[in-house]
Backbone bond lengths (Angstrom), bond angles and torsions (degrees), N, CA, C in turn:
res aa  C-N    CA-C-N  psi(-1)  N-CA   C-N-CA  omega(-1)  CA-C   N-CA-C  phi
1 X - - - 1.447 - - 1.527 108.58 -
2 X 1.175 118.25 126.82 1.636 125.53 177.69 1.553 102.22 -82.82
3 X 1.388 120.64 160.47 1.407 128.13 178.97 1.729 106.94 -116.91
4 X 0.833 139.26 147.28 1.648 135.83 163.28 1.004 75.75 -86.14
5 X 1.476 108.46 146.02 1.929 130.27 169.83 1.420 109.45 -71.53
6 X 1.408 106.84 7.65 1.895 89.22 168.82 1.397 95.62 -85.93
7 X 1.437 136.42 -27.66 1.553 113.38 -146.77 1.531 85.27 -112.36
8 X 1.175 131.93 46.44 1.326 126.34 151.71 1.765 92.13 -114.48
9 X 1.510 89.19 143.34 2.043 105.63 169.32 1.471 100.29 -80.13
10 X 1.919 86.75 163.90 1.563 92.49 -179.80 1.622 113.63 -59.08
11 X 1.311 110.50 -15.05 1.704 113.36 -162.09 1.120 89.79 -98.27
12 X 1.650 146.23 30.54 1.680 133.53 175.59 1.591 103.22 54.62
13 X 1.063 145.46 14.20 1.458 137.28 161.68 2.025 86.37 -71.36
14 X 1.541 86.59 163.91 1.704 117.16 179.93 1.147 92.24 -132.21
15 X 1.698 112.64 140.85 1.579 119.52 -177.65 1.196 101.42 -91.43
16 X 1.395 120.15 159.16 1.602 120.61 -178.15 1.957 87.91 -74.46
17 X 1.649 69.54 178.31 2.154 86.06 -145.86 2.175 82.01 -85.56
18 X 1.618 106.85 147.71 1.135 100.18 -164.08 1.271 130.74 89.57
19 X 1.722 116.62 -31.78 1.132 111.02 173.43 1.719 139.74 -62.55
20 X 1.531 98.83 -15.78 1.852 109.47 -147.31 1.807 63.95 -104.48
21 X 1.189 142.12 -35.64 1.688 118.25 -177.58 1.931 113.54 -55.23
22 X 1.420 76.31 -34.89 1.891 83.18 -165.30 1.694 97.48 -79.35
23 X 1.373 131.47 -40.61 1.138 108.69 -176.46 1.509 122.81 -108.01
24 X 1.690 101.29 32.12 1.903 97.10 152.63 1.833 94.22 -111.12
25 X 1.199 107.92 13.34 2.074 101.61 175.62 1.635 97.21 -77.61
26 X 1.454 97.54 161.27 1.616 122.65 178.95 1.848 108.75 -81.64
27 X 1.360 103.90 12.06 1.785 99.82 -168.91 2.075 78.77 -105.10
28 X 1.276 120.70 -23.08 1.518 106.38 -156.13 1.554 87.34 -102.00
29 X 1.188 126.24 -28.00 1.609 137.27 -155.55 1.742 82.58 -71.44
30 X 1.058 100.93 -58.58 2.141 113.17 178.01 1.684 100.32 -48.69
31 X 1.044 120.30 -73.63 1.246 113.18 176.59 1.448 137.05 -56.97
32 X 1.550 114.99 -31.79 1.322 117.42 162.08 1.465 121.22 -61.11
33 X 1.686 105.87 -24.00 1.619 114.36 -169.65 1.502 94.10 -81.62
34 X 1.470 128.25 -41.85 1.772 123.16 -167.53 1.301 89.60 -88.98
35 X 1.101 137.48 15.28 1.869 110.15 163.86 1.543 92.01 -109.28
36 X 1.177 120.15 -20.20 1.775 112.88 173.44 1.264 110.41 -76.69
37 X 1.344 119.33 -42.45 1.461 89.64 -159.67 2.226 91.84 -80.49
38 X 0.942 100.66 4.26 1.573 102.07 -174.94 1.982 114.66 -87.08
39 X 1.602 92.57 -26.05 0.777 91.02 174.63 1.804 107.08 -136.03
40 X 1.432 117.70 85.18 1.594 109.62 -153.25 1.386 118.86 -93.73
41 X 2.114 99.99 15.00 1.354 109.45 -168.14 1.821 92.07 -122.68
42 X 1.495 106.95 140.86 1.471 118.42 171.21 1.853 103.39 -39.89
43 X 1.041 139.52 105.18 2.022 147.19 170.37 1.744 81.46 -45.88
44 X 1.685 117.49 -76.59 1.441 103.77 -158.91 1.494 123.17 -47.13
45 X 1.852 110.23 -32.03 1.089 104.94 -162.78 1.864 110.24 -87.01
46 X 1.433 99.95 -20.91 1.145 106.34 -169.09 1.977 111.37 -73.71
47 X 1.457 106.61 -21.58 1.150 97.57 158.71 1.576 141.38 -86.01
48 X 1.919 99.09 -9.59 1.800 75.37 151.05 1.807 117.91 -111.44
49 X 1.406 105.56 46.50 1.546 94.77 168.31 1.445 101.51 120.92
50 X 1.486 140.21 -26.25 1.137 124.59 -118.89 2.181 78.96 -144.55
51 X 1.412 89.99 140.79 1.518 99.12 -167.67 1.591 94.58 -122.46
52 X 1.681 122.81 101.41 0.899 134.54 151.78 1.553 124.26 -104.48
53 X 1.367 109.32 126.74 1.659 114.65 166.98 2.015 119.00 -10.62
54 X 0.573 139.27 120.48 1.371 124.02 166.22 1.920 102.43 -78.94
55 X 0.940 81.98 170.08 1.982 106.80 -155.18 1.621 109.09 -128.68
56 X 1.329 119.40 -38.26 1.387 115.53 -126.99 1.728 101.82 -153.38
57 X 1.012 143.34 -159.32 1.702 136.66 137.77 1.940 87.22 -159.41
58 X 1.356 105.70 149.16 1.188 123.35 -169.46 1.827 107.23 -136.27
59 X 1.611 102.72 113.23 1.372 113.59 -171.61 1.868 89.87 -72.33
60 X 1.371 103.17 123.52 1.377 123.73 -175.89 1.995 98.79 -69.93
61 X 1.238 133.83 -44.58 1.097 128.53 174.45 1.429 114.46 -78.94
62 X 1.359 119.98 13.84 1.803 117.03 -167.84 1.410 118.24 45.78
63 X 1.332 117.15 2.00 1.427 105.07 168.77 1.803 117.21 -92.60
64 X 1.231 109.14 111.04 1.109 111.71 -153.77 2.192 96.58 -67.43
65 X 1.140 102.82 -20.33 1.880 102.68 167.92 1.390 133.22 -57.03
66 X 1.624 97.31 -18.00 1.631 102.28 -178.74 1.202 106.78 -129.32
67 X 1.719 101.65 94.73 0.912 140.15 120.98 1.682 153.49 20.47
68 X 1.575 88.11 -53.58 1.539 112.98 172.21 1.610 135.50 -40.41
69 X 1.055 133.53 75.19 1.098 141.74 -148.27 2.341 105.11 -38.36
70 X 0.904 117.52 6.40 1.256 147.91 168.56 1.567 107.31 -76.76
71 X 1.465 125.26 -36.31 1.363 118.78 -154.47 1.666 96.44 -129.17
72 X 1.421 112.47 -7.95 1.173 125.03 171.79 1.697 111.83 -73.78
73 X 1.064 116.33 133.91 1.869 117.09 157.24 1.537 103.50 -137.71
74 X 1.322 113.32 164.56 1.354 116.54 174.40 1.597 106.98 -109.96
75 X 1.129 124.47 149.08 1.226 129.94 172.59 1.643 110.19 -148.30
76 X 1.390 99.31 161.72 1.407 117.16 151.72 1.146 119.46 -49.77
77 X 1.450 123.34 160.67 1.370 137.30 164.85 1.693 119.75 -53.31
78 X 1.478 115.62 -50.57 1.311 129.21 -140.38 2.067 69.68 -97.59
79 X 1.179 127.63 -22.47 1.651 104.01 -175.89 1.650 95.43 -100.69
80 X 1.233 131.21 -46.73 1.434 110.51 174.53 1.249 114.34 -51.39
81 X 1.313 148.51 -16.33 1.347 138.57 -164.11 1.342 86.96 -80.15
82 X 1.532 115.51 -51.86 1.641 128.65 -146.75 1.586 95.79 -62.40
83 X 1.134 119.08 -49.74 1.610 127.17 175.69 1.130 103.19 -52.16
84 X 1.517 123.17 -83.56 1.422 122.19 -169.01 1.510 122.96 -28.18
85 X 1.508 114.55 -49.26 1.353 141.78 -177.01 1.253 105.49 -55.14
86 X 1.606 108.73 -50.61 1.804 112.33 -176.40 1.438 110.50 -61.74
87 X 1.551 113.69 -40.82 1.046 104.40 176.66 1.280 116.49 -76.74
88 X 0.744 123.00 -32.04 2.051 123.33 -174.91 1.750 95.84 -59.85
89 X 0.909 134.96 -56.54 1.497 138.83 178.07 1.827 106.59 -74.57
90 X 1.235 123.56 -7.88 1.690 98.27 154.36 1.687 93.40 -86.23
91 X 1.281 118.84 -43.92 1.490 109.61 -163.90 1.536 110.31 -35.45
92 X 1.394 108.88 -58.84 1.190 127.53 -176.47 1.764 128.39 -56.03
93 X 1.047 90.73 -28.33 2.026 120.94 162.64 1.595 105.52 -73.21
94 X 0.987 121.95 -21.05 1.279 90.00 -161.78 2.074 83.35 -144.64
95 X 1.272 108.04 43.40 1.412 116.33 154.98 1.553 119.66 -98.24
């Protein structure tokens, strides 16, 4: 399967297939907006000390379907990448 270079991330992760429909829709845009303004400080950064803007919200189980405000966190840019990335490189370790 070829990728158009938009739907690869800056960190070389590939989104699961389906995903890039669901998160340019107005049902995730709503939900990404109430976990920001709920949560309007970076979760990773704010637990060691450090108060960055959040950017982003990152489904804690990678399944981008659930939803659950439980599996949701908000973060910065520079820590969702760092996650995403970690995971894209165990994926890749352990193919």
């Amino acid at each position: 399967m070829i990728l158009k270079p938009s739907t690869v991330h800056r960190n070389g992760a590939t989104p699961p297939p389906g995903s890039q429909k669901f998160y340019n829709s107005s049902r995730w845009q709503k939900i990404r907006g109430a976990v920001r303004r709920e949560q309007p400080v970076c979760q990773r950064c704010l637990k060691d000390n450090r108060v960055t803007p959040s950017q982003s919200v990152h489904h804690r189980d990678n399944d981008f379907n659930n939803n659950d405000t439980a599996n949701l966190e908000a973060l910065c840019n520079e820590c969702h990448f760092s996650i995403s990335g970690a995971e894209h490189n165990l994926k890749k370790r352990n193919r």
